[in-house]
N, C-alpha and C positions, 0 to 999 in steps of 0.2 A: 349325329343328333342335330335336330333344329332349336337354335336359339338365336333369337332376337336381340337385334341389341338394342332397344329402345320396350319397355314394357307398358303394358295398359291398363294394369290397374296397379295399387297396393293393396293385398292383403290385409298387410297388417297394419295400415292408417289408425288415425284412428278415428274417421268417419266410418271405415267398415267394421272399427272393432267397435265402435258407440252402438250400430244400428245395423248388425248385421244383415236383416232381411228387405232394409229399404236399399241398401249398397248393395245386394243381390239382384235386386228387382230394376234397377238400375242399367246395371250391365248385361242383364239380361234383355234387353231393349237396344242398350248402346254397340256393348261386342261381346256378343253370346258365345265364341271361343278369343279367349283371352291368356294372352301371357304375362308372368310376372315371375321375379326371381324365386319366389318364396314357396307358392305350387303351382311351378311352369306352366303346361296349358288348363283353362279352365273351362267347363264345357257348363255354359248356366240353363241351356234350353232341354225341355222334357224328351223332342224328338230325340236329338244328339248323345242325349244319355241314355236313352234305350236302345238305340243304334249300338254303343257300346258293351252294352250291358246284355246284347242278344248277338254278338260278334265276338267269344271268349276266343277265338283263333286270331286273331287281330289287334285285340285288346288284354292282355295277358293281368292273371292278378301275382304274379309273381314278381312283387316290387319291394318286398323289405328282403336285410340280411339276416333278418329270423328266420325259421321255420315258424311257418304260420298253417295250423291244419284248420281246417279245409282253407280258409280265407286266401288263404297264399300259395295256392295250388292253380293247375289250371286240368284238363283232362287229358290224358284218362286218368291218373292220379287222382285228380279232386274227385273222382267219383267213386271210388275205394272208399275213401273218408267219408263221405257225406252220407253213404248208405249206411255207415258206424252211426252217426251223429244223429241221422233223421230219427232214429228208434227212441229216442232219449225224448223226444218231446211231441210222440204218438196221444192221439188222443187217449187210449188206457192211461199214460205215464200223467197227462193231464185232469183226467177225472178223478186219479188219486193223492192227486197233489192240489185238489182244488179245494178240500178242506182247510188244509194247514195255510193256504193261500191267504183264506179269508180272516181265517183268525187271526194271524200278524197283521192285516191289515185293519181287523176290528179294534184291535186292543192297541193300536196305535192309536185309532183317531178318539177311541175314549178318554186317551189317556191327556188327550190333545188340551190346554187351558182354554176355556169357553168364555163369550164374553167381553173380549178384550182382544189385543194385538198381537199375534204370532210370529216368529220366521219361521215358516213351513218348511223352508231348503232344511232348519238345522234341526227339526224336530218330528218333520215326517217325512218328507221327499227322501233325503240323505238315510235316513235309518230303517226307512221299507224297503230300499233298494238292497242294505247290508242287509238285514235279518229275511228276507226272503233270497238273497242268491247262496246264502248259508245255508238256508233250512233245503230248497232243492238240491246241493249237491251234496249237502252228507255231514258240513262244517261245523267246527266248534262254534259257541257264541264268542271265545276268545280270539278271535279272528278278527272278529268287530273294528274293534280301534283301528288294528292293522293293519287293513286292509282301507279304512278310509283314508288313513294316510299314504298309502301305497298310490290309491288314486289321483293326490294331491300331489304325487310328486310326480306320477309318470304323466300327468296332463302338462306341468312346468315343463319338466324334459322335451316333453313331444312339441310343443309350443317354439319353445328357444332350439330345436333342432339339434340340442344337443346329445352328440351318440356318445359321449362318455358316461353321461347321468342317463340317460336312457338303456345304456349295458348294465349299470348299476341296480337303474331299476329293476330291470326284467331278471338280475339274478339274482334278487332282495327276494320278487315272486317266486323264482323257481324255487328259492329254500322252501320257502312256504307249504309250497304243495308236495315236496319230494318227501320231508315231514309228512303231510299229512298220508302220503302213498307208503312211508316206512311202516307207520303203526298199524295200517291194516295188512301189509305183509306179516309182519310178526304174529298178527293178533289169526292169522291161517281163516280156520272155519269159523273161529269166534268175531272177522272181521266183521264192521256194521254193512248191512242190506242197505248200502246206497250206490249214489252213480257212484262216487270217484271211485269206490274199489270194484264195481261192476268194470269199469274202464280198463282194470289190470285186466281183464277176462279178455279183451274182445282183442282182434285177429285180423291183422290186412294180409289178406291172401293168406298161405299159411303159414303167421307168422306173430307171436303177440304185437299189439302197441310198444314200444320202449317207452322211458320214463322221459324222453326228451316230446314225443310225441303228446302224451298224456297230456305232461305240464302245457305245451301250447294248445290244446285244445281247452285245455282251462281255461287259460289264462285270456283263451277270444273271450272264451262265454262270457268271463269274471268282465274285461274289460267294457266289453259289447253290454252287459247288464249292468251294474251299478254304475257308473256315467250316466249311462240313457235311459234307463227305469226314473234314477232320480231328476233328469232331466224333464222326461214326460210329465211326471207327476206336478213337478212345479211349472210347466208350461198349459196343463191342464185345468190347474186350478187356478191359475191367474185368470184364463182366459174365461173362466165362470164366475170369478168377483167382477173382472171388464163387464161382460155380462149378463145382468140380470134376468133377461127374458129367455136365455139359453138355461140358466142353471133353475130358474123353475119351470122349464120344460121337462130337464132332465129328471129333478125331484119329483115331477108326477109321473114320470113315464120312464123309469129305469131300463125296459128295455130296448131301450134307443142308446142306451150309452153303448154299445161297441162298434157304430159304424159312425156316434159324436164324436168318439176319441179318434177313430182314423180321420176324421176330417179336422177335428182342432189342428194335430198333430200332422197332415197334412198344409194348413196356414201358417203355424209354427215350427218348424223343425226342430227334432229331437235328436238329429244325428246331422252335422254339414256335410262332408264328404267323405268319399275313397277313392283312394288311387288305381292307377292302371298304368300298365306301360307298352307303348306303341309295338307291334313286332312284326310290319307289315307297313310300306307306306300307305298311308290312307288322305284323303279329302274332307275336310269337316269345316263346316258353314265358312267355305271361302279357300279355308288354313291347308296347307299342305303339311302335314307332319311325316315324320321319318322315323325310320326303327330305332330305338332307343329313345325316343321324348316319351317323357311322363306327362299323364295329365291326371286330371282330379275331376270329379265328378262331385257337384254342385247340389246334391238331393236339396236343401235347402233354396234353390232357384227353381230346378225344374219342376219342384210338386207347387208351383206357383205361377207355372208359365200360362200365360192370358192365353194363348192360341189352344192349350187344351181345355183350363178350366173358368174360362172367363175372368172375371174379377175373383183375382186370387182370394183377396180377403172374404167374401161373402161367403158366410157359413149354409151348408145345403147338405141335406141326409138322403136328397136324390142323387149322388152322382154316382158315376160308374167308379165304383171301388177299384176294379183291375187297372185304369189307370193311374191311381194313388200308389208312389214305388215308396211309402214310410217304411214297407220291408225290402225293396230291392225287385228287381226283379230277373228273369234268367237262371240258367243252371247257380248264382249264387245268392239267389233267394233265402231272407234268412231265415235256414231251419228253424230259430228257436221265437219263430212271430207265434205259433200259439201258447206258448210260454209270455211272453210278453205281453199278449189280448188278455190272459187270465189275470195276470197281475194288476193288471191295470181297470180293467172292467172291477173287480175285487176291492183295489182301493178306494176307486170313486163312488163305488156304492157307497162302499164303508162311509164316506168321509161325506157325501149327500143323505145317509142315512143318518148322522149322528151327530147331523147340525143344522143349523135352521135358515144361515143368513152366513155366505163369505161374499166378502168386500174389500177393494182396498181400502189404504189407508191415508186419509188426506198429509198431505206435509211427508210423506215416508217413501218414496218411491222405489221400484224393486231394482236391483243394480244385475245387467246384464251380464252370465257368465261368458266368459274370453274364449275366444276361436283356439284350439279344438272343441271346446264343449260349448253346447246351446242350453237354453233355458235361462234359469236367474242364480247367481254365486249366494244371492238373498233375496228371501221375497216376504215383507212381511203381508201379514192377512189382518183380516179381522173376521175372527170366527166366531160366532155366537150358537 
């Protein structure tokens, strides 16, 4: 393995943890593959990550000691899994889940105080992210609490690199779901018509899923969803109180919101990175790496890099989407983006339908959530 003994950035400063996207845009100028103890190489430029990202024999995603389905696979493996996983959020499984979509997302924002000054993190962002990755996999509402808390701890864990609270965490979830997979075993033919017990059905080669398997194909979605849904949504909606002449665009012209939200979300990043690990020596802008270095891929740099989209920050509804990677790109593209577009297209109607004027708030400013997670920890509004 290559490591340096001298590093080039910090991670975890806290100029990069203050202003994550101007410390990105930074180094992505100064040293667009960078080392640092914290996530050894970093790759900030958009070529360099697609390079990666379309090099799965080189660049492996087999980097945690979880089992991780698909995410933690590489082929032919991951392709077993992913033709499981892709059925799950088929356009049919979409058009029937686009109802209940919008209804949790209407009856949140009715519910929302008018008027006056909100925190969106604690009163919409945060609880459309739980009551919709609930309602699509099958889940109690009792879950609710749980499960936000479960987030809050595995983001500490994952932050402080700690793997004794991080094994804790991850076996705190697996009770969770191995519960919810008991009752529909017991419960036979009277089990409910949703995915998690659709999941006991389905077969890699000929052979069912086991319950270790299940549980981490959850537990991507669960993680992969509620962080980043809630993330989007408060990255969304700040960026329509910033500004004004975008969010009454959007208010007369609603059908422009699902190629707005890939470009806010594109300027903002809703998810910073994933790892990979080297299994091949390779050459990257300059760096020699070697089999066994880890690196991290910088989604939060490259969907911002000047050489493809000029001025990162200028918002535009012309550009080429396929260069936008807000879902990834390569065989681990993420399956559940149109799950994600419906959610989100869903809420921000919702929430431009059923209000007249958001704004921030003078004297209140929003407090950036801490790397691993993007968006705001709080954001209040002013919603009328």
């Amino acid at each position: 393995m290559n490591k340096k003994s001298q590093y080039d950035w910090d991670p975890r400063s806290d100029a990069v943890l203050n202003d994550p996207i101007a410390a990105y845009d930074e180094m992505r100028a100064r040293c667009p593959v960078a080392y640092s103890e914290y996530l050894n190489w970093s790759l900030f430029k958009h070529e360099d990550v697609v390079r990666v990202l379309n090099d799965p024999q080189s660049f492996s995603n087999v980097v945690s000691s979880y089992l991780s389905v698909p995410n933690g696979m590489d082929p032919p493996e991951h392709t077993e899994y992913r033709q499981i996983i892709e059925t799950y959020f088929s356009p049919q499984r979409m058009e029937t889940f686009a109802p209940v979509c919008r209804n949790i997302a209407n009856n949140l924002v009715k519910e929302l105080p008018k008027g006056g000054e909100t925190e969106l993190t604690a009163v919409l962002a945060q609880p459309f992210a739980l009551k919709i990755q609930c309602a699509f996999l099958g889940w109690p509402a009792s879950l609710h609490e749980p499960l936000r808390h479960w987030i809050r701890k595995n983001h500490a864990a994952t932050l402080r690199k700690d793997k004794a609270a991080m094994d804790d965490v991850a076996l705190e979830f697996d009770g969770y779901i191995k519960g919810l997979l008991d009752v529909r075993r017991k419960a036979g033919v009277n089990a409910p018509d949703d995915i998690t017990a659709s999941l006991l059905g389905e077969k890699v080669g000929k052979r069912q899923l086991d319950d270790e398997e299940i549980v981490s194909i959850l537990r991507n979605w669960t993680v992969g969803e509620l962080g980043t849904i809630a993330a989007c949504v408060g990255i969304l909606a700040h960026y329509l109180a910033e500004h004004a002449e975008i969010q009454k665009l959007l208010r007369e012209q609603m059908s422009l919101l699902p190629i707005a939200i890939d470009e806010i979300l594109r300027i903002h990043a809703p998810l910073i990175a994933n790892r990979r690990m080297i299994t091949k020596p390779v050459e990257i802008g300059g760096q020699k790496l070697e089999v066994g270095d880890r690196i991290t891929l910088l989604w939060a740099s490259a969907n911002r890099d000047e050489a493809i989209f000029g001025d990162p920050d200028e918002f535009r509804l012309d550009r080429d989407q396929k260069k936008n990677l807000l879902y990834g790109a390569g065989i681990h593209i993420c399956p559940g983006a149109p799950l994600a577009r419906l959610e989100l297209c869903s809420v921000m109607e919702a929430l431009l339908s059923h209000t007249t004027r958001i704004a921030l708030v003078p004297g209140n400013a929003p407090v950036n959530a801490i790397y691993p997670g993007s968006g705001f920890s709080s954001l209040p509004l002013w919603i009328q």
